[in-house]
Each structure stands twice: as structure tokens, then as C-alpha cells.
N, C-alpha and C positions, 0 to 999 in steps of 0.2 A: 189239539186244535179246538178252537171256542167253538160252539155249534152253530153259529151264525156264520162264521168262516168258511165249516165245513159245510154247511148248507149253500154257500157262494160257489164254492167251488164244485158241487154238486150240480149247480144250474147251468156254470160253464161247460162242462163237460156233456151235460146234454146238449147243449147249444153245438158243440163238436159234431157231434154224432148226425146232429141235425142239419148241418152245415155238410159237410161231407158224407150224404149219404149213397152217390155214388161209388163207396169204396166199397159197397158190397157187392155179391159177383155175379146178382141180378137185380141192375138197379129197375127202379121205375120209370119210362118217358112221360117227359109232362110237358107241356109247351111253355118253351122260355118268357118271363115276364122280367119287368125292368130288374128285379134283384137274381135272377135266374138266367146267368147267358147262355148258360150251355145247359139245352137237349136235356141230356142224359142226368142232369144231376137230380136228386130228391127234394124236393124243396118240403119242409118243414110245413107239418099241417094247423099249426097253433103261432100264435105270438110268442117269439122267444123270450124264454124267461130271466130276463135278465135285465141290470138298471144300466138305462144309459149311458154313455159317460159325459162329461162336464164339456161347454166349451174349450178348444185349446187356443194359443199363441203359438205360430212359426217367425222366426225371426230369419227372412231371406235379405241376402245381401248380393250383388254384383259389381264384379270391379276388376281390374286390371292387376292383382297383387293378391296371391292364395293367402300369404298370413295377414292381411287385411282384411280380406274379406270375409273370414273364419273368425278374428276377433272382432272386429265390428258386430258380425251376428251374434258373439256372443254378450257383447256389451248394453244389446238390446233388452235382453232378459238376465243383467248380471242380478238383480235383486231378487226372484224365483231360484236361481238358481245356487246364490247362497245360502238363501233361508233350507234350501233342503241337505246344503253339504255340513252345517253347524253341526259338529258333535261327529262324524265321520271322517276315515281315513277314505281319501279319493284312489280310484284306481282309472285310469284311462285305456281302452282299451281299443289297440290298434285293429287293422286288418291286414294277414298276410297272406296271402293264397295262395300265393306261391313266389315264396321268399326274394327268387334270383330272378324275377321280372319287377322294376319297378315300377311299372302301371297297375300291376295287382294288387300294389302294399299301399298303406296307408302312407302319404310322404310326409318325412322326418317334420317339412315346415308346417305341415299341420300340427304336429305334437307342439313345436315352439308356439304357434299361434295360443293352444285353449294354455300354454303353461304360461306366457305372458298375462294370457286374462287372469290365470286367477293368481299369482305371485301378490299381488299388493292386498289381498283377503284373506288367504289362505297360508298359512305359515306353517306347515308340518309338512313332512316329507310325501311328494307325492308318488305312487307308483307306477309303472306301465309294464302290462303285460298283455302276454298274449299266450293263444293255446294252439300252435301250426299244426296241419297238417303234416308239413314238414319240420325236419329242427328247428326250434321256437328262437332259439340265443344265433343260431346260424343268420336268421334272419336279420337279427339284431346289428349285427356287423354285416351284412350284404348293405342294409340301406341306410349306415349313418348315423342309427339309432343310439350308439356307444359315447360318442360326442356329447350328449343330452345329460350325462350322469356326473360329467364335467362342469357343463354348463348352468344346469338347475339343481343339482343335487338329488335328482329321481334316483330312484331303483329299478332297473330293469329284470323282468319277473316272468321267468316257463313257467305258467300255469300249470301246466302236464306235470309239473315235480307232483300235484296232488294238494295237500287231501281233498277225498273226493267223495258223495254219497250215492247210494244206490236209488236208481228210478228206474223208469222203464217207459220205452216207446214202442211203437207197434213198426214191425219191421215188413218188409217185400208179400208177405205170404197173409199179412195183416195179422200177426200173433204176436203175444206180449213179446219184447226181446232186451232184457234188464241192460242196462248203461251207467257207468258211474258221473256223476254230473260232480265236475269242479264246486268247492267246496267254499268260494271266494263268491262265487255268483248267487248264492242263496246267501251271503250274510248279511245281515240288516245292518249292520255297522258300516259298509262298504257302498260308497260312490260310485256306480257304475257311471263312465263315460263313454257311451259308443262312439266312437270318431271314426266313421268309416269314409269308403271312397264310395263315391256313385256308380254303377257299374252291372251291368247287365247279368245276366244267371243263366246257364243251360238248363237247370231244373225247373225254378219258378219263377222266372222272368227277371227277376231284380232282386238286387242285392244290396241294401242300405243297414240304418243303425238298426234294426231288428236284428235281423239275419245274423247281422257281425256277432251279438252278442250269444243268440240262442246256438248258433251251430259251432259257438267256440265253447260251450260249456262241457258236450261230455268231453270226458277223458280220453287222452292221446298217450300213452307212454311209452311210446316208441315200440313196445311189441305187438301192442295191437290196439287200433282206432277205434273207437266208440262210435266218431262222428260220422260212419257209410254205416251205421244201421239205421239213420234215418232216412235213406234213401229209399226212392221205389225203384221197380226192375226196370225203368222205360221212363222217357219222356209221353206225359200225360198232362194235358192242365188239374188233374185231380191228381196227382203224383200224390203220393204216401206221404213225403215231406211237406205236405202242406199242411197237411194235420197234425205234424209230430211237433213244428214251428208252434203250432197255435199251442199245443200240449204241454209244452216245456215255459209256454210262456205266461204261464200260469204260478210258474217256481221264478223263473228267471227272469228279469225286468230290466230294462235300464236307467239309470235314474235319468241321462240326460243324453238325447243325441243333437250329433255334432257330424252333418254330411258333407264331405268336400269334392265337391262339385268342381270347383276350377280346374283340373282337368280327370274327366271323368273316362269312364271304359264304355263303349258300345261293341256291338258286333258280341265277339267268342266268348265273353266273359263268365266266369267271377277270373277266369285267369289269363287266356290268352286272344283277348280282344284287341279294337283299334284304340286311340286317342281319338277323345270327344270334348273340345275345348268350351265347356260352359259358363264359365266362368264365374260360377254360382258358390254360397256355403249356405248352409242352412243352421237350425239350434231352434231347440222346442226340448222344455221338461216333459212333453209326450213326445215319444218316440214314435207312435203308432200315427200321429198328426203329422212329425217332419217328413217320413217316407210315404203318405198318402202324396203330401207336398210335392216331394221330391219325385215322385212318380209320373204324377200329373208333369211337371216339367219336364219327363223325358220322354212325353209322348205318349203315355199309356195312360187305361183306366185302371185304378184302384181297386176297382170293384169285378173285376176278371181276373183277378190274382188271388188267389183261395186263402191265402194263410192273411192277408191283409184284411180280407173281408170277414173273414171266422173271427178274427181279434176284434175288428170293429165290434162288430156282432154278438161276441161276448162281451160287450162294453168294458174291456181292459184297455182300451184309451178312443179317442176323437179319431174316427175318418171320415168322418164326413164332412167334405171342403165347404160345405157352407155354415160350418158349424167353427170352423178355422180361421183367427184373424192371422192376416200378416203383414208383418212391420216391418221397414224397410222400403225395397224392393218391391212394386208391383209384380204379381206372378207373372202378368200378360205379356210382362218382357222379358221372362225366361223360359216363354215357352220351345222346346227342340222337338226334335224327332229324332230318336236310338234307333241305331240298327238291332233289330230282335238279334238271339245267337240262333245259331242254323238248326239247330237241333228244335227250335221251336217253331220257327217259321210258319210250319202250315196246323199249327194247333192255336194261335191268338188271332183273330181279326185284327184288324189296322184299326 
């Protein structure tokens, strides 16, 4: 690694440590200030050492029709979002959370939406994969998915067959705990497309293009899951996985997310929630910009959700909504309010 890289990645990781410094097992009290909501956490004694990041563009759309309203956002930023796939094999990457409910999974007519956008640019084979928790290909035929290899000529791809490299996150007890990270998600060659669903979290509150991408990368190979070592023992707003999110996403990136809002999960989620008719999509080459976006629209702040704010904060992309254009869609008319999931309810303020 060039010593400027390594020196970057050297500031983020302090910026970590600085950010979550209530993970150790006598934190300091200090009185909450605007960037500090919670009491207990450590707040950083110096300016974080870290550059900015650039303003972003979100392209929000609303309308009566999910594969309209997914390619129209995407049509907003089709020229960003070429210039970066030139010279790349594209990978789009669903969310399944649990295969056999389809409010969980990413629906089929979103994959048609972003593969109609990009057909008339894009001429090589595209692929779609995913890394489930549960059987990856299972999934594939529960929701439809099978259809699409007919249709567009994709490949449909288990992640989890490998290859995969060695990293490591800090598990329950906060000690190193080695994890093989998907081999596909580090390649510079490869298009990440996170096309996730909107959709509430038991652990960190919400679950957008971030999330989809970082917690699908370690390895799953049916004997045993990478992805419950980044978890903590307990619902917490400082849960462990909020650091391991910001940790991984320093390897792992997406190039472009893609939120499908038109019907979205509130309540139980990432898996077994209500129906939350938004009617929303979103698309931004920052990803860290559509889910600040996409947050704000379901009622919450960005900035009490730890792993969103640590990314800010490492300036590995735009959260800051005034720093955020959006095209389209006025936000002010997509504003809701999500049912939190129960297991958090008395750890977020309203």
C-alpha cells in the first residue's frame, strides 16, 4: 500500500476509535453537545483528522409505479454513473434477509428497473449476487429472481461459493475475531450496485445501500457464518456492529446505491416487519449521502445512528444534508415516520 493510503487509512481508524469510544468498559461521562447525543459516549478531544468529503447529489423520485420510479432516479445521474462503470464488470447486489418473506428481499422489479437503465450503455453481461444468510440460489427461486437470466441474460451468483480474504473485526468481548471477506467486494474491477430495500434494523436502527453491501461481504458457507461476529451481545445504540460497519467500510464500498423505497419495512425489521408504503426510490454514487437521505425520510436523525455518523466522520462519503443536493423530488414531500423495531424502542429518542 503507498504510504499516503496507508497514512489515510491510519487517520480513519483513529477517527474509529474516537467515534466509539464508549466501547470501552469505563467510558467517560461528558455532557451531550450537538454532535454527542448520548451521555455516555467519549467524544474526541482534538479535530478529527480527516479531509472532508466532497459535496453529493441524491436523485429522489416519487410516484405510483416501483420500476418507474427506481429508473427515473436512476436517469437523473445516468452520466456519473457511467463514467464510473467504463472499463468494469457491473455486479448488482440484492438484499435477502430472509429468503421466504418477500418484504425482506429486494423485489425482483427492482433488479428489472436499474437492468432496463443501464441495457442501452452497458453491453456485457451483467451479474447479480447475493451472500444470504440463508441459501443464496434458494432465494433466487423463492422471489422470481430465475426469470431475469431468461430475460436479460444476467448470471445469477452465491457469493458464499468464495473466494474470499482474510480480515478481521472485533467481536462481543471487543477482541480481534479473523472473518473471511468475499473476494468480489474488494475488486477494483467490479461495480458494486447496492439495490437495497428500505427498511428498519433490530440492531442499528436502519438498513439501507450501506448495510446491504458491508454485512453481505464476510463469508457464509453454509457451515458456518462470518456475518454474527459482527454483532454485539445486546441491543445498545453503541452496539459493536457499529464499529465493525464503519471498519469494513474502509475495504468495502459501493460504487452506487440504488434504495427502493416504494414499499418499504417498518416496525420488526431487517426481516420480519410491517408494510410502509413510501413510495420513494432513491440513487446517489455516494452511498453514505442516499442513506443519510433516505433516513431523514423515514423519520430519523442520521446523526444518532453511530455507524452513519463514524463514516461521515471519517469523510468516506457526504452526510451532511446540507451539503446534499436533490434532484427530482422535493425531500419535504417524502417525509414519514417508521415504526422503530421493539427491541430498540426505548434506546433512540423520537
Amino acid at each position: 500500500m503507498k504510504r499516503r493510503h496507508f497514512l489515510e487509512r491510519l487517520g480513519y481508524g483513529a477517527v474509529g476509535f474516537g467515534v466509539f469510544g464508549s466501547l470501552s468498559k469505563k467510558p467517560s461521562r461528558i455532557s451531550a453537545g450537538p454532535l454527542n447525543p448520548y451521555p455516555e459516549q467519549t467524544a474526541p478531544a482534538v479535530p478529527l483528522p480527516v479531509r472532508p468529503a466532497p459535496p453529493a447529489r441524491v436523485s429522489l423520485i416519487k410516484g405510483g409505479d416501483r420500476k418507474q420510479v427506481i429508473f427515473d432516479s436512476l436517469k437523473r445521474i445516468e452520466d456519473e454513473v457511467f463514467a464510473g462503470i467504463e472499463g468494469k464488470t457491473v455486479l448488482i447486489k440484492p438484499n435477502m434477509a430472509v429468503s421466504k418473506n418477500p418484504l425482506a428481499v429486494t423485489h425482483v422489479d427492482a433488479v428489472r428497473a436499474v437492468l432496463e437503465f443501464l441495457r442501452p450503455r452497458y453491453q456485457k453481461p451483467v451479474i447479480i449476487g447475493e451472500s444470504g444468510v440463508f441459501n443464496t440460489l434458494e432465494g433466487y427461486r423463492n422471489n422470481g429472481y430465475e426469470a431475469l437470466e431468461k430475460e436479460y441474460k444476467v448470471r445469477l451468483v452465491d457469493l458464499n461459493a468464495g473466494p474470499a480474504e482474510n480480515y478481521y473485526v472485533f467481536g462481543r468481548e471487543q477482541d480481534p475475531q479473523p472473518v473471511r471477506i468475499i473476494s468480489t467486494f474488494l475488486d477494483p474491477g467490479v461495480y458494486v450496485i447496492s439495490l437495497a430495500r428500505m427498511k428498519t434494523h433490530d440492531c442499528v436502527l436502519v438498513t439501507l445501500s450501506l448495510k446491504n453491501v458491508l454485512m453481505a461481504a464476510p463469508l457464509n458457507d453454509y457451515k458456518q457464518s462470518d456475518k454474527g461476529k459482527l454483532h454485539g451481545p445486546a441491543p445498545a445504540v453503541n452496539d459493536i456492529l457499529h464499529f465493525n460497519l464503519f471498519h469494513l467500510a474502509h475495504k468495502v464500498w459501493p460504487s452506487l446505491a440504488v434504495i427502493d423505497g416504494y414499499e418499504a419495512m417498518e416496525g420488526d425489521g431487517p426481516a420480519w416487519g410491517t408494510p410502509f408504503e413510501a413510495k420513494v426510490a432513491l440513487a446517489s454514487t455516494d452511498p453514505l449521502a442516499a442513506d443519510t437521505v433516505a433516513t431523514r425520510i423515514m423519520g430519523f436523525d442520521p446523526q444518532k445512528i453511530l455507524y452513519l455518523r463514524a463514516i461521515r466522520e471519517g469523510g468516506l462519503g457526504q452526510g451532511d444534508l446540507e451539503k446534499i443536493s436533490i434532484l427530482g423530488t422535493p425531500v419535504n414531500e417524502c417525509l414519514y415516520h417508521f415504526k422503530i423495531n421493539k427491541r430498540l424502542a426505548g434506546l433512540y429518542a423520537s
